[in-house]
C-alpha positions in Angstrom: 0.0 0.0 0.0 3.0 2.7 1.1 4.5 1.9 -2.4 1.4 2.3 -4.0 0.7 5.5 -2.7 4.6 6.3 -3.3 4.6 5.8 -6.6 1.0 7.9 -7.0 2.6 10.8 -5.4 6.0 10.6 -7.5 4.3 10.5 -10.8 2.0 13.9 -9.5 5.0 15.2 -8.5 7.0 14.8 -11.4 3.9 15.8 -13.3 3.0 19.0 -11.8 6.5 20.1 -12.3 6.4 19.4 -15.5 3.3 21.7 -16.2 4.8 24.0 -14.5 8.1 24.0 -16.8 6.2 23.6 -20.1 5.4 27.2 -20.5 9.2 28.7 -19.9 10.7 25.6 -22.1 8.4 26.9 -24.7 9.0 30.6 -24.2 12.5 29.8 -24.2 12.4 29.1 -28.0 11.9 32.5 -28.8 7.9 32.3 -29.5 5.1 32.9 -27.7 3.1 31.2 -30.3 2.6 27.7 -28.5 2.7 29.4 -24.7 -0.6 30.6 -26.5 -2.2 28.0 -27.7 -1.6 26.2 -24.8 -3.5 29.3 -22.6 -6.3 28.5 -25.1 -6.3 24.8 -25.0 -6.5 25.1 -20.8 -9.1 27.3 -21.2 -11.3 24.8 -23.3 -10.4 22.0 -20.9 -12.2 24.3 -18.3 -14.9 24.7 -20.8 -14.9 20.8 -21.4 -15.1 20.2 -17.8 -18.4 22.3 -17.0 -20.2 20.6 -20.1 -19.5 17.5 -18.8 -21.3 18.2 -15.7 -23.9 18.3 -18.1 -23.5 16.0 -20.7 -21.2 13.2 -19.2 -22.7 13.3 -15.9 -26.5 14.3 -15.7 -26.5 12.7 -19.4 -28.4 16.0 -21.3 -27.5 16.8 -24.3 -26.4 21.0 -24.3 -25.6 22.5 -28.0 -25.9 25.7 -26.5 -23.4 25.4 -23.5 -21.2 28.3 -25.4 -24.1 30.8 -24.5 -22.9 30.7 -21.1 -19.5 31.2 -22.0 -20.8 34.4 -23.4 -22.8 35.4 -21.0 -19.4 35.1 -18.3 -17.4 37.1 -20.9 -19.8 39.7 -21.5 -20.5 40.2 -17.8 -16.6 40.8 -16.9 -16.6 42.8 -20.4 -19.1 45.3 -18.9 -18.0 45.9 -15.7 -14.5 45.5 -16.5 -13.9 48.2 -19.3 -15.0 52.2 -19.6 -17.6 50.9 -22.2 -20.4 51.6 -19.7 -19.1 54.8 -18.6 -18.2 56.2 -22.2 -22.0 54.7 -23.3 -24.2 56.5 -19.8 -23.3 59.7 -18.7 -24.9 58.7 -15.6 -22.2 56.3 -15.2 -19.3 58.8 -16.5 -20.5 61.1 -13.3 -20.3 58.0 -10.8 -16.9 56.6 -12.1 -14.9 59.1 -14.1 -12.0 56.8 -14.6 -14.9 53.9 -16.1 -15.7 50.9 -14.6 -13.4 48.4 -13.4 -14.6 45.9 -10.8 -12.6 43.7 -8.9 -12.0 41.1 -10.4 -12.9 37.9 -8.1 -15.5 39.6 -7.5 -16.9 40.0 -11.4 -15.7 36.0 -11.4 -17.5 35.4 -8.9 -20.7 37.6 -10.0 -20.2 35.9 -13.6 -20.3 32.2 -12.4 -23.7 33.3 -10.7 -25.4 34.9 -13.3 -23.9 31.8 -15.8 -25.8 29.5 -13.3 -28.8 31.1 -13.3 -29.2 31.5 -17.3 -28.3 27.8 -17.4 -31.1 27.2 -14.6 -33.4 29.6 -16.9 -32.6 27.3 -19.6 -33.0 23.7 -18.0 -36.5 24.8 -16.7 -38.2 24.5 -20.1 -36.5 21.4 -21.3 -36.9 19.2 -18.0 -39.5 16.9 -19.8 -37.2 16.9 -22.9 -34.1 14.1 -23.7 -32.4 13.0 -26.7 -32.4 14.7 -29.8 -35.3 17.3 -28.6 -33.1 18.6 -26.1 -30.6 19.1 -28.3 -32.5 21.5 -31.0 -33.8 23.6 -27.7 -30.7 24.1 -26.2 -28.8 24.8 -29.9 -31.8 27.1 -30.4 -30.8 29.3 -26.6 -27.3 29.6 -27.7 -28.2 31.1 -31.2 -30.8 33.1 -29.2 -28.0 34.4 -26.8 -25.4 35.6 -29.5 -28.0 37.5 -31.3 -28.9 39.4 -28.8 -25.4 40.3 -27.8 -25.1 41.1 -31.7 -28.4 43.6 -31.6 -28.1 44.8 -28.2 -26.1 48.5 -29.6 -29.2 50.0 -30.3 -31.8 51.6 -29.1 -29.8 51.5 -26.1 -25.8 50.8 -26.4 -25.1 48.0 -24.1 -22.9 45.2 -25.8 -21.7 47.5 -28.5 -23.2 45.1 -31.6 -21.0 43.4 -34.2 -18.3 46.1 -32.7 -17.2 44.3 -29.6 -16.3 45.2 -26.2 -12.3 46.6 -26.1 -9.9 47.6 -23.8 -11.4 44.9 -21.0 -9.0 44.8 -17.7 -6.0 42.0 -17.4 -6.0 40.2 -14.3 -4.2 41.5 -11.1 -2.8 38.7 -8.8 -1.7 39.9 -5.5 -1.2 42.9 -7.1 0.8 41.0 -10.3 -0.7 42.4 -12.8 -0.7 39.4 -15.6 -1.0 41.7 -18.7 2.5 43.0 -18.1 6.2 41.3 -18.0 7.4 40.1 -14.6 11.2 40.2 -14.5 12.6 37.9 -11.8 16.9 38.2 -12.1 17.8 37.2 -15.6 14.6 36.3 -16.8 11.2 37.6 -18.0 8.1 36.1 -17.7 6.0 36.7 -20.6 2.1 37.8 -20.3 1.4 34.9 -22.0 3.1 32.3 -19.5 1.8 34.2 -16.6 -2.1 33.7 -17.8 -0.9 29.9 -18.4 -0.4 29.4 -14.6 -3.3 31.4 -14.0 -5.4 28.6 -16.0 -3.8 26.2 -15.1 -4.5 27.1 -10.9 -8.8 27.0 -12.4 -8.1 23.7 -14.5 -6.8 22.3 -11.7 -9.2 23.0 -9.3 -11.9 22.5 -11.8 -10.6 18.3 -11.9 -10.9 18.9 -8.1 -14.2 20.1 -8.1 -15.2 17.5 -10.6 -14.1 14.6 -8.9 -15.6 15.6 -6.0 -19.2 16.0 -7.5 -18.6 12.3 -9.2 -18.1 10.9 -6.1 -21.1 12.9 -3.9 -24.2 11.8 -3.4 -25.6 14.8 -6.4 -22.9 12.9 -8.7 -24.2 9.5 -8.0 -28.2 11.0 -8.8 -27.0 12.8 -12.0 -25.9 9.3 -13.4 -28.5 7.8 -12.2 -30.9 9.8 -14.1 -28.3 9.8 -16.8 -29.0 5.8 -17.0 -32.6 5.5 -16.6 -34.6 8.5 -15.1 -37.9 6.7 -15.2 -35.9 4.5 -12.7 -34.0 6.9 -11.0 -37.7 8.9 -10.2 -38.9 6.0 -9.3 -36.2 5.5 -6.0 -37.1 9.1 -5.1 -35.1 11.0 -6.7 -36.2 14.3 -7.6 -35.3 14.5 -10.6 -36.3 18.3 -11.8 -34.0 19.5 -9.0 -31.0 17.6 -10.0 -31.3 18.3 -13.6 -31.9 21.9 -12.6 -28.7 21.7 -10.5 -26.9 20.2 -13.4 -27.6 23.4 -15.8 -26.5 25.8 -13.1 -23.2 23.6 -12.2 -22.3 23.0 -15.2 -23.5 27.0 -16.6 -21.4 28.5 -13.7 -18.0 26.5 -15.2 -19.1 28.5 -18.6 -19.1 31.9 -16.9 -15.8 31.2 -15.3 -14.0 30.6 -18.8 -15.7 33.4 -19.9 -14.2 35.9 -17.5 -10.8 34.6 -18.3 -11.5 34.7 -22.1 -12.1 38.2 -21.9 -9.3 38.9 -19.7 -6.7 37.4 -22.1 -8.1 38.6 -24.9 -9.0 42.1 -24.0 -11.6 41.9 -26.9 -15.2 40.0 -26.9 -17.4 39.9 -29.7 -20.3 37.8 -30.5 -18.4 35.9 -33.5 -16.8 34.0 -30.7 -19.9 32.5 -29.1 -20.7 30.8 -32.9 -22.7 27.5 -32.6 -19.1 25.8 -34.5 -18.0 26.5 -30.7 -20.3 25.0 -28.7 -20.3 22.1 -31.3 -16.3 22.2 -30.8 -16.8 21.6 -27.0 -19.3 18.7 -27.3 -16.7 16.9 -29.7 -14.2 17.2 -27.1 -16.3 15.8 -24.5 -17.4 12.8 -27.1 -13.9 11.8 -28.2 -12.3 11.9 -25.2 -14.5 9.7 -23.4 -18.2 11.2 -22.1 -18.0 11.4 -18.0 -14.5 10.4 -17.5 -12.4 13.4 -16.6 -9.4 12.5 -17.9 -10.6 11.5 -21.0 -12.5 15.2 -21.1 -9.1 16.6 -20.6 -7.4 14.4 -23.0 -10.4 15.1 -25.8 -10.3 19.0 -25.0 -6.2 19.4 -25.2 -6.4 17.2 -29.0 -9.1 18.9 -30.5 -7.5 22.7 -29.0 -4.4 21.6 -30.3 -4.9 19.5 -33.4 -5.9 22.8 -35.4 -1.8 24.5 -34.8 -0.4 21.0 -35.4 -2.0 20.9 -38.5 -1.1 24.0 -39.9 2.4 22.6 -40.7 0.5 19.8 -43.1 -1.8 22.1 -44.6 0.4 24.4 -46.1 2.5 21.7 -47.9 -0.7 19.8 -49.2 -2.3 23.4 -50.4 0.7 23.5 -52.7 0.4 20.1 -53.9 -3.2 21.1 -54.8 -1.7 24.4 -56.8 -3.0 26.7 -53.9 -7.0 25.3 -54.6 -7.3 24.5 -51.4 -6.7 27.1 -49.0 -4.7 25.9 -45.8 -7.7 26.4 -43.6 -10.1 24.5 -45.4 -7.6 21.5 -45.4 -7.0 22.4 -41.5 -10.5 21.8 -41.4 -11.2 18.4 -43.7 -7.8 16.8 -41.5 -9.3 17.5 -38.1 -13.1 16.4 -39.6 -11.1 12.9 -40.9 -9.0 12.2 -37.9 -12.1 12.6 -35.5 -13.9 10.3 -37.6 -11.5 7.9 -37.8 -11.2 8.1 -34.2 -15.0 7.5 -33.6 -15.0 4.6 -35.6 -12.6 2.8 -34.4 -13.0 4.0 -30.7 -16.6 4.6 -30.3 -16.6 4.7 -26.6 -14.2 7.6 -26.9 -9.8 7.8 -26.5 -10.2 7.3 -22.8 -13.4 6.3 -21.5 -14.2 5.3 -18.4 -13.7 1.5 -17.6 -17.5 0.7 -16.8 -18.4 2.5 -20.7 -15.7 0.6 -22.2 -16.9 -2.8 -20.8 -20.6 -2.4 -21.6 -19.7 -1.1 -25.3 -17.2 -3.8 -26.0 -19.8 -6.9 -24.7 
């Protein structure tokens, strides 16, 4: 048992420092490029995470799960920036210098207002599974990034097609991540310093989600996610739970959204596209629906994938005479690979051992 538990805690160890190293090895090379991608792949693992509440868990299929991405984004975009202030002279009078919220506080406000909207949502599909589900909840995402997209006018709020600019970085202990940190010889790179910064909410994230899997809500959610009719039929309320689900799984949503708009310092509604929320539900498919590692593994591929492939693209866009442009062959490779990987691991790259059995039989 000691050397089992030995062994546990020496791989963690080795692999924690090894996270931790990634970013400077790869800012060591001279480009931020991949320190990047790999801030945007952690943040769709965060994303994954949440809709797997939802999805891998509670067993309800969302297609709209990016709306509450937006709606977390948006939230910190607002009271984040001097958009409000510049838009209401009202405001202008109250804060002269704009509007700029602290920002666990705005986190905290956006994972609330997240669960709420998802709440909002799950109400008027609790009766709905399956395929049904699925239209209504593809239907609330649409309905959420149009009216971020025609909400400039009569009244200016999300600034339309325009976006929101000039949205806050994130202060740390007063380390403010937007800007270098020099420490001796070497400089820390915004980039690498939002990495650790997603990285800390990833990892807590897999915290949070183990420990719902293993609770008593957990063990409900999968329940219903099996066989509800049977699941009512042991007492379960079932409306709550699936409620609870929506707002759980909403409130990871808002989260990611907040830190989206803080690293990018730009929202718009083209980001909330329903190829997004689709992107997110591939990533909980492939790498294995309800096991978390699996949702990691599937949400780091399928962030990843698309940079990889833009080395093969250009060279097979000149073997085509430049027909094909290098995105649309980005595109076809990563459409191929994942359904090459559904067919010949249905069950997903890592699913959990109980899926795997009963698929296999």
């Amino acid at each position: 048992m000691m050397n089992t538990k030995t062994g546990k805690l020496i791989v963690w160890t080795i692999g924690l420092i090894a996270l931790l190293a990634l970013p400077i090895i790869l800012q060591s090379t001279g480009s931020n490029s991949w320190v990047r991608i790999l801030d945007i792949a952690l943040m769709y693992v965060l994303l994954a995470l949440g809709l797997n509440i939802v999805v891998g868990y509670a067993g309800l299929l969302d297609l709209g799960y990016i709306a509450f991405f937006a709606v977390g984004a948006y939230v910190f975009a607002l009271l984040g920036s001097p958009h409000l202030a510049d838009t209401f002279p009202a405001i202008k009078a109250m804060f002269p210098n704009g509007l700029h919220y602290n920002i666990w506080l705005v986190m905290i406000l956006a994972a609330v207002v997240a669960g709420v909207v998802g709440m909002i949502l799950g109400a008027p599909t609790l009766k709905l599974r399956g395929d049904y589900l699925a239209i209504i909840t593809l239907g609330f995402g649409e309905i959420v990034r149009i009216f971020l997209l025609n909400m400039d006018r009569p009244v200016n709020i999300t600034n339309g097609p325009k976006g929101i600019s000039q949205i806050d970085t994130i202060s740390v202990f007063g380390l403010d991540l937007g800007k270098r940190l020099t420490i001796g010889d070497y400089t820390f790179q915004p980039v690498t310093l939002y990495y650790y910064l997603f990285l800390f909410f990833v990892m807590l994230a897999i915290v949070i989600s183990y420990r719902l899997q293993d609770s008593r809500i957990g063990r409900a959610w999968m329940a219903i996610r099996e066989d509800e009719i049977a699941a009512k039929a042991m007492g379960l309320n079932t409306r709550n739970l699936k409620l609870l689900a929506f707002g759980m799984g909403a409130s990871f949503g808002g989260v990611s959204g907040v830190l989206f708009a803080s690293f990018q310092r730009f929202v718009s509604p083209e980001s909330f596209s329903l190829m997004e929320s689709v992107m997110v539900v591939a990533m909980v498919v492939l790498g294995g629906i309800g096991h978390i590692p699996g949702v990691v593994l599937g949400a780091l591929l399928l962030a990843g994938l698309p940079e990889l492939l833009r080395h093969v693209a250009h060279p097979l866009t000149e073997l085509t005479g430049g027909r094909l442009a290098p995105e649309i062959l980005r595109q076809l490779l990563i459409a191929l690979a994942m359904v090459v990987i559904m067919l010949l691991r249905p069950q997903g790259l890592w699913p959990t051992p109980e899926h795997g059995k009963s698929l296999s039989k």
